[in-house]
PyMOL commands that place a pseudoatom at each C-alpha (Angstrom):
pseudoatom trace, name=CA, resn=UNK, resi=1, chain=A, elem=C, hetatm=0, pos=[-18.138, 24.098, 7.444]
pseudoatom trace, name=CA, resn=UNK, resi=2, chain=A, elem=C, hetatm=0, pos=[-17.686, 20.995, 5.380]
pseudoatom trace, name=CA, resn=UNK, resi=3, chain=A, elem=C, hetatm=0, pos=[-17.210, 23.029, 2.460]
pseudoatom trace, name=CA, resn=UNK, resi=4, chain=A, elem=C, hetatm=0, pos=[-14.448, 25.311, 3.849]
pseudoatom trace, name=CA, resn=UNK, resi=5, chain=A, elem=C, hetatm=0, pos=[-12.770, 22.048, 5.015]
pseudoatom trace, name=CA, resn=UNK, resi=6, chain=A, elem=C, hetatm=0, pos=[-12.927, 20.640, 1.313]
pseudoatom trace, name=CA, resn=UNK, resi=7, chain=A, elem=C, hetatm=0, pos=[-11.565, 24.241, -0.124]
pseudoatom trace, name=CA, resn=UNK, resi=8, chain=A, elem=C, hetatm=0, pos=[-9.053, 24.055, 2.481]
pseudoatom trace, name=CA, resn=UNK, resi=9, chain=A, elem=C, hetatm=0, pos=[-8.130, 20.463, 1.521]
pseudoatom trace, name=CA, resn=UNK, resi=10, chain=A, elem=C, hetatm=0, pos=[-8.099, 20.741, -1.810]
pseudoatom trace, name=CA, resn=UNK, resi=11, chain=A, elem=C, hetatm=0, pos=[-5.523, 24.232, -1.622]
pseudoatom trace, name=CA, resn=UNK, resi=12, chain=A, elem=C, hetatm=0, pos=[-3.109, 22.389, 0.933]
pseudoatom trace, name=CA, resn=UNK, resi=13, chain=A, elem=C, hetatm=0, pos=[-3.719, 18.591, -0.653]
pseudoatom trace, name=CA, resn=UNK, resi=14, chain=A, elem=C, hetatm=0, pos=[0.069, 17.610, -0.468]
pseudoatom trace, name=CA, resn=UNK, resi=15, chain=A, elem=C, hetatm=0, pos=[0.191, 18.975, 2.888]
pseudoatom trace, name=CA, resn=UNK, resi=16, chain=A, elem=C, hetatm=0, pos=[-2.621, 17.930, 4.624]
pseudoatom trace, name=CA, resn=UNK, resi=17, chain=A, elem=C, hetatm=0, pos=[-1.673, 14.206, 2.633]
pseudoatom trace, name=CA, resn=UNK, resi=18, chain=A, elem=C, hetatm=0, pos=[1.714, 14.347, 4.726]
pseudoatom trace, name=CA, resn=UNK, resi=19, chain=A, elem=C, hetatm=0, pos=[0.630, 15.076, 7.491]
pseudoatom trace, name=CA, resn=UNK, resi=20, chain=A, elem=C, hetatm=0, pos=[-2.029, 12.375, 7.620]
pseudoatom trace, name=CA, resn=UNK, resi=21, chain=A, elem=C, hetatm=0, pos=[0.475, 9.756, 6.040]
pseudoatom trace, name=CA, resn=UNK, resi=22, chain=A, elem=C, hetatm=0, pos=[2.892, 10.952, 8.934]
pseudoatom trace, name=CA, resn=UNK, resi=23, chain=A, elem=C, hetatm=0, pos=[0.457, 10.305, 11.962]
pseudoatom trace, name=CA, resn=UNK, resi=24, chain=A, elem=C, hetatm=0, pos=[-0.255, 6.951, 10.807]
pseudoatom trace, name=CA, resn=UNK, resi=25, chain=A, elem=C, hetatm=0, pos=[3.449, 6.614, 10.957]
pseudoatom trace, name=CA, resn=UNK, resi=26, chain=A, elem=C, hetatm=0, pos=[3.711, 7.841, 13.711]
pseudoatom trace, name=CA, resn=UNK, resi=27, chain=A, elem=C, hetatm=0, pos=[1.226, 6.001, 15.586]
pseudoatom trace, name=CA, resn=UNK, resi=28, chain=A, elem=C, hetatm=0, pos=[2.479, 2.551, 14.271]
pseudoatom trace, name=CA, resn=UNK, resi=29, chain=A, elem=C, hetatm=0, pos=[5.766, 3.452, 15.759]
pseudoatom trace, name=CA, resn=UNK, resi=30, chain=A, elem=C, hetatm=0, pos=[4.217, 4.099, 18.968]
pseudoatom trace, name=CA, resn=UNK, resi=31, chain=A, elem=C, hetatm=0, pos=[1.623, 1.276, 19.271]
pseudoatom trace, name=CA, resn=UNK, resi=32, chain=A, elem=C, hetatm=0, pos=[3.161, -1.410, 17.341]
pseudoatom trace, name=CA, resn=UNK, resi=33, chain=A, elem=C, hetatm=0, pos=[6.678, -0.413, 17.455]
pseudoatom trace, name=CA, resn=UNK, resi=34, chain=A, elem=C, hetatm=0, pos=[9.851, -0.354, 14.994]
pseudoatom trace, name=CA, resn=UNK, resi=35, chain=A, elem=C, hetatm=0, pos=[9.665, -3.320, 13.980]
pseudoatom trace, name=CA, resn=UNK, resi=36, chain=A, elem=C, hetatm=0, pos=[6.670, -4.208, 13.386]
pseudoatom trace, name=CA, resn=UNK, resi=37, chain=A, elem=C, hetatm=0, pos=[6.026, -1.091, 11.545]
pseudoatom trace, name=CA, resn=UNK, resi=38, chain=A, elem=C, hetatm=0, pos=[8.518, -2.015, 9.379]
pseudoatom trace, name=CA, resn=UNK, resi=39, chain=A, elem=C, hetatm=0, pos=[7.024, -5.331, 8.649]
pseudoatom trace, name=CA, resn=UNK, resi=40, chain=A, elem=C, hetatm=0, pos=[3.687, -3.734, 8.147]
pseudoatom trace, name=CA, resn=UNK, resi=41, chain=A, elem=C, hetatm=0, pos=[5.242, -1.311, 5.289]
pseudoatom trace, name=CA, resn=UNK, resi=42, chain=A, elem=C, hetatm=0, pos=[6.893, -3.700, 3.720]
pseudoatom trace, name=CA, resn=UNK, resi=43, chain=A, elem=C, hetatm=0, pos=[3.204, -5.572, 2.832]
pseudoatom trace, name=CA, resn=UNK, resi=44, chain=A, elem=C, hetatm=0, pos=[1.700, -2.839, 2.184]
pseudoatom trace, name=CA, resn=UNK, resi=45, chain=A, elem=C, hetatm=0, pos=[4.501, -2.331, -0.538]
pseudoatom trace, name=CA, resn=UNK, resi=46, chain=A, elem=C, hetatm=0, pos=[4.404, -5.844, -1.521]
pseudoatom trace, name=CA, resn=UNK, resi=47, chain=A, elem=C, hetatm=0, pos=[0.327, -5.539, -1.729]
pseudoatom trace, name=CA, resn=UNK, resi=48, chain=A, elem=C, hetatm=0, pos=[0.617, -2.359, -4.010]
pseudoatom trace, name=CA, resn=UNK, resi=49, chain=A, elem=C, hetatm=0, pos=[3.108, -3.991, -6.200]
pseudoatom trace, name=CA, resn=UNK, resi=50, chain=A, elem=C, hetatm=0, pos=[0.812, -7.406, -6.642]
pseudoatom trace, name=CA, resn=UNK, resi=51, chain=A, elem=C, hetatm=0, pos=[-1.720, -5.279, -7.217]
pseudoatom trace, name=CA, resn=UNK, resi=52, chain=A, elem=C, hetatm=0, pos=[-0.117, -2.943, -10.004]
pseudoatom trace, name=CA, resn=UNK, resi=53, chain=A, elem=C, hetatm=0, pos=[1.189, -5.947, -11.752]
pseudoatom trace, name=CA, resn=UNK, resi=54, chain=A, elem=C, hetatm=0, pos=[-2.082, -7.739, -11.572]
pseudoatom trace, name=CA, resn=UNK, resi=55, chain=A, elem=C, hetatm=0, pos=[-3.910, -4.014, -13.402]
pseudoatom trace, name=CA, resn=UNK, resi=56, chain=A, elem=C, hetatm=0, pos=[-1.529, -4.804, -16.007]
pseudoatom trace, name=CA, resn=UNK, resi=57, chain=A, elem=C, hetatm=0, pos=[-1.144, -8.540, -16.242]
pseudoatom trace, name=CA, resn=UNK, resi=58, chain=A, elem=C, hetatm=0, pos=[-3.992, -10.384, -15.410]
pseudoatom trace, name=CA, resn=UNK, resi=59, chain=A, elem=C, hetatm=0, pos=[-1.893, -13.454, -15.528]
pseudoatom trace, name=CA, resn=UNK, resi=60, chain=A, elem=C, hetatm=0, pos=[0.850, -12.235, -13.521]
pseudoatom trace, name=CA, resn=UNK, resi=61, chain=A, elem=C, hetatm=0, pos=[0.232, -14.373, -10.575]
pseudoatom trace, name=CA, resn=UNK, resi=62, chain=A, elem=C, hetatm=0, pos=[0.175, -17.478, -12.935]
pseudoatom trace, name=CA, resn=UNK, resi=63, chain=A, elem=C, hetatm=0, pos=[2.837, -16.562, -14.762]
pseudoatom trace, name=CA, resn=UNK, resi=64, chain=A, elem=C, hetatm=0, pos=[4.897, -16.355, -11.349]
pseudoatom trace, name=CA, resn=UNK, resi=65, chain=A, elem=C, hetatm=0, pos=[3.766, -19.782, -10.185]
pseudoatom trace, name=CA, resn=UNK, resi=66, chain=A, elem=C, hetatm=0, pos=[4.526, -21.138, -13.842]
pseudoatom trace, name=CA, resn=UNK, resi=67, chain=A, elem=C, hetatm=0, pos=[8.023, -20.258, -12.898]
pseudoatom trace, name=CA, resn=UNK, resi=68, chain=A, elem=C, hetatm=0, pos=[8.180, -21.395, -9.240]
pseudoatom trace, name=CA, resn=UNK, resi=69, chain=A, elem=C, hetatm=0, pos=[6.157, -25.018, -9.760]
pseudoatom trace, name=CA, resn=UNK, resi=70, chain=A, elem=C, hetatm=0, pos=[5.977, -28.007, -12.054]
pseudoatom trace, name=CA, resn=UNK, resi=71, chain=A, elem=C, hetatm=0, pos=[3.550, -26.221, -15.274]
pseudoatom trace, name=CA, resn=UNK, resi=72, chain=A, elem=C, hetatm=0, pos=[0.092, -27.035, -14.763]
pseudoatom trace, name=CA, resn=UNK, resi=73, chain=A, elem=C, hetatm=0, pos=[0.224, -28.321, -10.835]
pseudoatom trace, name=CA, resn=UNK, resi=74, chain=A, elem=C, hetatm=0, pos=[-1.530, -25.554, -9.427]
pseudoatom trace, name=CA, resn=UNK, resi=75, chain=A, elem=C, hetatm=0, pos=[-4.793, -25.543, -11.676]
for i in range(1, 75): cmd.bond("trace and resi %d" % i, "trace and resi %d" % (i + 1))
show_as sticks, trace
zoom trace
């Protein structure tokens, strides 16, 4: 059973992926409403892009903070 599942997932991936990204969506919308869901994907997009930057620049964060304080206040 789990097998034909996996075989089944694996065939239809970008399908079965949609479909599972669009319930989620859905169900924000429904439980937390517009809004909210909005604010939700817009830190989830912010998280992902910390995050990519961070896999590539391991100083990214202090880099940013150089920038936004007085050098050497936050350490």
């Amino acid at each position: 059973m789990l097998r034909k599942f996996y075989r089944f997932y694996k065939n239809h991936y970008y399908e079965m992926t949609g479909a599972i990204i669009g319930l989620i969506i859905g169900l924000s919308l429904v439980f937390l409403g517009v809004l909210n869901t909005i604010i939700v994907a817009l830190c989830i997009g912010a998280g992902l892009f910390i995050g990519k930057k961070l896999k590539s620049d391991k100083n990214f964060i202090k880099n940013i903070l150089d920038k936004i304080l007085p050098p050497g206040s936050y350490r």
